[in-house]
N, C-alpha and C positions, 0 to 999 in steps of 0.2 A: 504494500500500500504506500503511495506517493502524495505529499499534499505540495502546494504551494509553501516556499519560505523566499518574505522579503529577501530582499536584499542589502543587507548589512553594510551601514556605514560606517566609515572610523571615525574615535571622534578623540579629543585629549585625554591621555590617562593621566592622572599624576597620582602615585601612592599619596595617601593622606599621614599624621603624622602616626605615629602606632601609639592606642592605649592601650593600658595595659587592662584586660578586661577577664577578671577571673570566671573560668569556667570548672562546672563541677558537677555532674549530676549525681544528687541526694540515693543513698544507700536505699536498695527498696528489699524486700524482705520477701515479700510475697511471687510466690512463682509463674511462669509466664501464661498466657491465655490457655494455651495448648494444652497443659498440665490439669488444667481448671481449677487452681485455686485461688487463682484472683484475675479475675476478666478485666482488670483494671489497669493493668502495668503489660505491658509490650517488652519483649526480652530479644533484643537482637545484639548478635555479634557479629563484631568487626576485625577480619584475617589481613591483616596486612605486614609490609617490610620495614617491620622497625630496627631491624639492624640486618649488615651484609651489603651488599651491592647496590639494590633498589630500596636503601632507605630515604634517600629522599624522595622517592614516591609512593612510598607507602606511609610514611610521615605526613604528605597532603591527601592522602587518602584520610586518613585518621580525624584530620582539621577540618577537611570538607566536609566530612560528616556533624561531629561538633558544633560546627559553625550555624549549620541547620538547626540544628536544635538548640542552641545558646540564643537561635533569635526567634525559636516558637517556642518558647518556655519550656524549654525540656519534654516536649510532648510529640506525638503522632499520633495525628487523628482524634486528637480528644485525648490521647490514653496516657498514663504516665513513663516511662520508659528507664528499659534498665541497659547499658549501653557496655558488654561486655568484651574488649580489644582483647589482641591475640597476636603473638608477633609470627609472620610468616618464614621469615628470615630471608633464603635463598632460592628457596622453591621446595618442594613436596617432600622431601623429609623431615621439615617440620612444619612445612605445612598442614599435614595430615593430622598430625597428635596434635596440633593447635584448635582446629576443626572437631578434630573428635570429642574435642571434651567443651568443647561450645556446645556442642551437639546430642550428648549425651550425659552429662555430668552437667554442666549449666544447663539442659532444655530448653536451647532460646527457642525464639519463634520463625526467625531468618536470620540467614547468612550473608552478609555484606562484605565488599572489600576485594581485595586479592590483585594481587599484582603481577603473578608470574600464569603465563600459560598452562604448563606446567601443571601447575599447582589447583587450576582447577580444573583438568583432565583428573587428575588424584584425587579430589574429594568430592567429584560427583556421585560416586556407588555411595560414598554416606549419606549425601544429600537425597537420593533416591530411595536409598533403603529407609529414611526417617521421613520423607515426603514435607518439608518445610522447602520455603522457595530460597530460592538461591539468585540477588543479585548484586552480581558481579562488579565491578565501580571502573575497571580497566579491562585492557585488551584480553578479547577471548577468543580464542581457535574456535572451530566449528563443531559443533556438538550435537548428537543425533537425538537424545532422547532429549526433547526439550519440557517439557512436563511444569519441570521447578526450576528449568533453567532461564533467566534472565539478565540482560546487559545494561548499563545505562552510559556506558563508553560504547564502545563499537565491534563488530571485528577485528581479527589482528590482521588481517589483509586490507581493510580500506584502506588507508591510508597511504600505500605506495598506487594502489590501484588509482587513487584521485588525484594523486600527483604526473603520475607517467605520460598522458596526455600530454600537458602543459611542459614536462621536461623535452620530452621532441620534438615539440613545437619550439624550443628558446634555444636547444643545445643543436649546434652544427659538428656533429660527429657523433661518434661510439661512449658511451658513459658505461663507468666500472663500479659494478655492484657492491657491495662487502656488508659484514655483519655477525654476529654473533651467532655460534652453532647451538643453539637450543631453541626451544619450540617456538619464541616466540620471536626470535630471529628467524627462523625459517618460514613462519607466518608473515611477515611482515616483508621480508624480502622479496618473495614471492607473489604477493599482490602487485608488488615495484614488476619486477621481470616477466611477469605472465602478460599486462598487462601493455609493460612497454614494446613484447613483442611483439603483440596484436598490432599495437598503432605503428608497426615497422621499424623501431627503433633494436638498435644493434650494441650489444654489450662490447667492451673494450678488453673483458676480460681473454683470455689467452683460451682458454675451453669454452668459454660463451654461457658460465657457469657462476653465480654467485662465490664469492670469496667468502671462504668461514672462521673466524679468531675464535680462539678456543676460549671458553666461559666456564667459570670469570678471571683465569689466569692471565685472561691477554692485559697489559699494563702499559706494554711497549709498543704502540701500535708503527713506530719508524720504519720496521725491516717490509712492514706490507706497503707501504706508505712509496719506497724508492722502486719493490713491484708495480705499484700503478704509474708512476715513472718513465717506464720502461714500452709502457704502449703508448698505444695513440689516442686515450683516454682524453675527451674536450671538458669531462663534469667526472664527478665521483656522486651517488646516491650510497647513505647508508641508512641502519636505523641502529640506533644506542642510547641509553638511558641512565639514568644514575653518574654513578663515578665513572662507569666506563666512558660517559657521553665526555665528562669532562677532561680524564687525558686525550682522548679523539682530537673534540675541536683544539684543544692546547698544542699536543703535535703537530697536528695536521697546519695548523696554520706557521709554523718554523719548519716544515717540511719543503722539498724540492717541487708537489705537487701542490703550493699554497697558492697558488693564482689559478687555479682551477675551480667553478664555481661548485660549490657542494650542497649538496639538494638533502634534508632529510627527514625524518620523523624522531621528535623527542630533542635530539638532541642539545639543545637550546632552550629546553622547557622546562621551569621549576627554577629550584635553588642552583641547580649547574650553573645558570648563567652568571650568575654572580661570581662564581669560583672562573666560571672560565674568560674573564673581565672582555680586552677588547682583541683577544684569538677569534672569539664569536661571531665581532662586526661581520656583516654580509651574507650568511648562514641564511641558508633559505629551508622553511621547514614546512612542514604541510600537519594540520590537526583539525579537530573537530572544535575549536575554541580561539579565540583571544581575547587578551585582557580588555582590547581597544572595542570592542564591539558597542556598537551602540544601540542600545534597547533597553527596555526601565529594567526586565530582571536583570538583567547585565550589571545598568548601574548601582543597583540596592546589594547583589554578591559584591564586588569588587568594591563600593565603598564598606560595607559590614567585613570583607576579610583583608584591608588595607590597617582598618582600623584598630586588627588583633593582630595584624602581623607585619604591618610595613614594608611588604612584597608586593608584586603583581599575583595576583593567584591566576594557579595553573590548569590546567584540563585536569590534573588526578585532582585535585580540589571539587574543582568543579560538578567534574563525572559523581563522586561519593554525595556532593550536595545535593545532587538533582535525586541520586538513592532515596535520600532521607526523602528530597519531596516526594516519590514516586511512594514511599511507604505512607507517608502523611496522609493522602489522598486514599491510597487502598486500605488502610486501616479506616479511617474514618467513612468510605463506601462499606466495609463488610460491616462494621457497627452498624450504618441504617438497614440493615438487612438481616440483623442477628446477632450470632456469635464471630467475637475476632480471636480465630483460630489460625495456625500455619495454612489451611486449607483454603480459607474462607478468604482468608489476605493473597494468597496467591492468586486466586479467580479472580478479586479483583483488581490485580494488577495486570492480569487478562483483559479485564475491561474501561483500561482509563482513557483510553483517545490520547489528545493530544496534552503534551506538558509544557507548560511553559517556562522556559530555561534562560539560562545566561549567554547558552550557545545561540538561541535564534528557537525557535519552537520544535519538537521533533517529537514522533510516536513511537512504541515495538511496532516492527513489522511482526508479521502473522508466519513469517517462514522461517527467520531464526531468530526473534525474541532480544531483535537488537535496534539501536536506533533507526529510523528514516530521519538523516540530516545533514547539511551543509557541509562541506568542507571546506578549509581556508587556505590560502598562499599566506605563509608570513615570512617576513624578513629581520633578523638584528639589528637595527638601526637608534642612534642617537634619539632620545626621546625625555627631553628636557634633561636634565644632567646624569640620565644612567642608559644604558643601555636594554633595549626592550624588542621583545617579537611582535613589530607592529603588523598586521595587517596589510596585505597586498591588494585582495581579491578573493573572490570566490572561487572555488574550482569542482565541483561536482557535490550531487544530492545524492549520496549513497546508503543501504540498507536495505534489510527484508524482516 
């Protein structure tokens, strides 16, 4: 299902100054709806990367959620809320025993969060076997048995898939793949490469193959760096995230292939930028967000998480935000209708239509329970005294 989205204009961002705005939500006692002994408090848990690789995105995962309910009064849907984090780490080996005892030893009601693909390939047989909905807040590979399964991020394939276009169109020659060898590099690459071969475009690589750095050991990205060098490479496209994102752009831009324009996803989004100061300038990146977008829910996130955090906030912010609204809504749909149970909140998150977000408005699709939504061209560029992913352009309406 496809609807109509304006078209998004940019408008001035400036981080506001940061208060300091304590958040807490009050110890609740009583068990989650599911259990039935108190229909009154809502029990979800939140799996994400608070330490390892991806903690700075699982870190905005965590805040995006927060943030939601630090400014509905600690609630969903009417109901009081008991808000139980869980660190993912690296992906499914502890991601799993993080999940399990969410799941079984806490009895929440839903499972939120998660950063690594990986990681919920791994905890879907729980999530199935206990039938409580499952959404997602980052990128997720494709998943058959959709039931309890839910996104409010995207695919791990759109994202090179809405770029590739636009990259053949700008680049005059062969661009050289690269990426990280795990699920969710291989997701992601792969939308890039499927995608740009369709539109005729020709990898630079040597086997006409994605390049794979070993994960998470790769640190030194130089020795692949004088390989892309060596062709006849006019652009480099990767996808990286975390810390990995930020030795990338830091080498990469003191490398022999630094005037090569580099196209990516992530890589320049969240806290990396800061760390990776002006290696970043000109970094062109494609996502389902930017800070700069101009729309009222746009402006009430971005002034509400400037104001606790003195950053731009990021699509994992964001994505986890739109979570909490997506539960708001279907929580307070299954109360007019009866009982708010894991079952009765999952249908209705089956039936919400259209949400109104920070990214521009977007729904599930009916085919993989992922967004129908915009995607962006952004650029690093100077942006009142710090550097920021402003806003280029639109580049495709993707989703099922």
């Amino acid at each position: 299902m496809f609807f109509d989205t304006p078209r998004s204009r940019r408008r001035g961002f400036r981080p506001a100054g940061a208060a300091a705005l304590a958040f807490g939500l009050a110890a609740v006692t009583g068990c989650s709806s599911g259990s039935g002994s108190d229909d009154e408090t809502v029990k979800v848990g939140l799996v994400a990367s608070l330490s390892g690789t991806y903690e700075p995105v699982g870190t905005d995962l965590r805040a995006g959620f927060e943030l939601y309910l630090n400014t509905h009064d600690n609630k969903l849907g009417g109901r009081k809320v008991e808000l139980i984090v869980a660190d993912e780490g690296d992906g499914p080996p502890t991601a799993v025993p993080a999940a399990t005892k969410l799941v079984k030893k806490d009895k929440v009601d839903v499972l939120t969060g998660f950063v690594s693909g990986g990681s919920v390939n791994a905890v879907l047989p729980l999530v199935n076997q206990a039938k409580i909905p499952f959404l997602g807040s980052n990128a997720r590979p494709p998943v058959k048995d959709l039931e309890y399964v839910w996104t409010t991020s995207f695919l791990s394939d759109e994202p090179g898939k809405a770029i590739a276009p636009y990259v053949k169109e700008k680049v005059d020659g062969p661009v050289y793949a690269i990426g990280p060898d795990y699920q969710g590099g291989y997701d992601e690459l792969r939308g890039f490469t499927d995608e740009f071969k369709r539109v005729k475009g020709k990898l630079a690589n040597p086997d006409g193959k994605t390049t794979w750095t070993p994960f998470p050991k790769t640190t030194n990205f130089m020795p692949y760096f004088a390989e892309i060098a060596k062709t006849d490479a006019k652009a480099v496209y990767c996808f990286y995230a975390g810390k990995a994102a930020i030795d990338f752009a830091k080498q990469y831009a003191q490398s022999d292939i630094a005037d090569l324009p580099l196209y990516t996803a992530f890589v320049t989004e969240g806290s990396v930028l800061p760390a990776q100061g002006a290696a970043a300038k000109g970094i062109y990146s494609v996502l389902n967000y930017a800070a700069d977008l101009d729309n009222e829910a746009n402006r009430t996130f971005a002034a509400d998480w400037t104001a606790e955090h003195d950053t731009q906030p990021t699509t994992y912010a964001m994505s986890s935000y739109d979570a909490a609204a997506v539960l708001d809504k279907a929580v307070a749909d299954a109360a007019k209708d009866g009982e708010v149970t894991p079952r009765t909140i999952n249908e209705a998150i089956a039936d919400l239509g259209q949400i109104d977000s920070p990214r521009g408005a977007w729904e599930f699709g009916d085919k993989a329970h992922s967004p129908v939504q915009t995607w962006y061209l952004r650029q690093v560029r100077p942006d009142g005294g710090q550097l920021a992913n402003v806003m280029v352009q639109d580049l495709a309406t993707l989703g099922s």
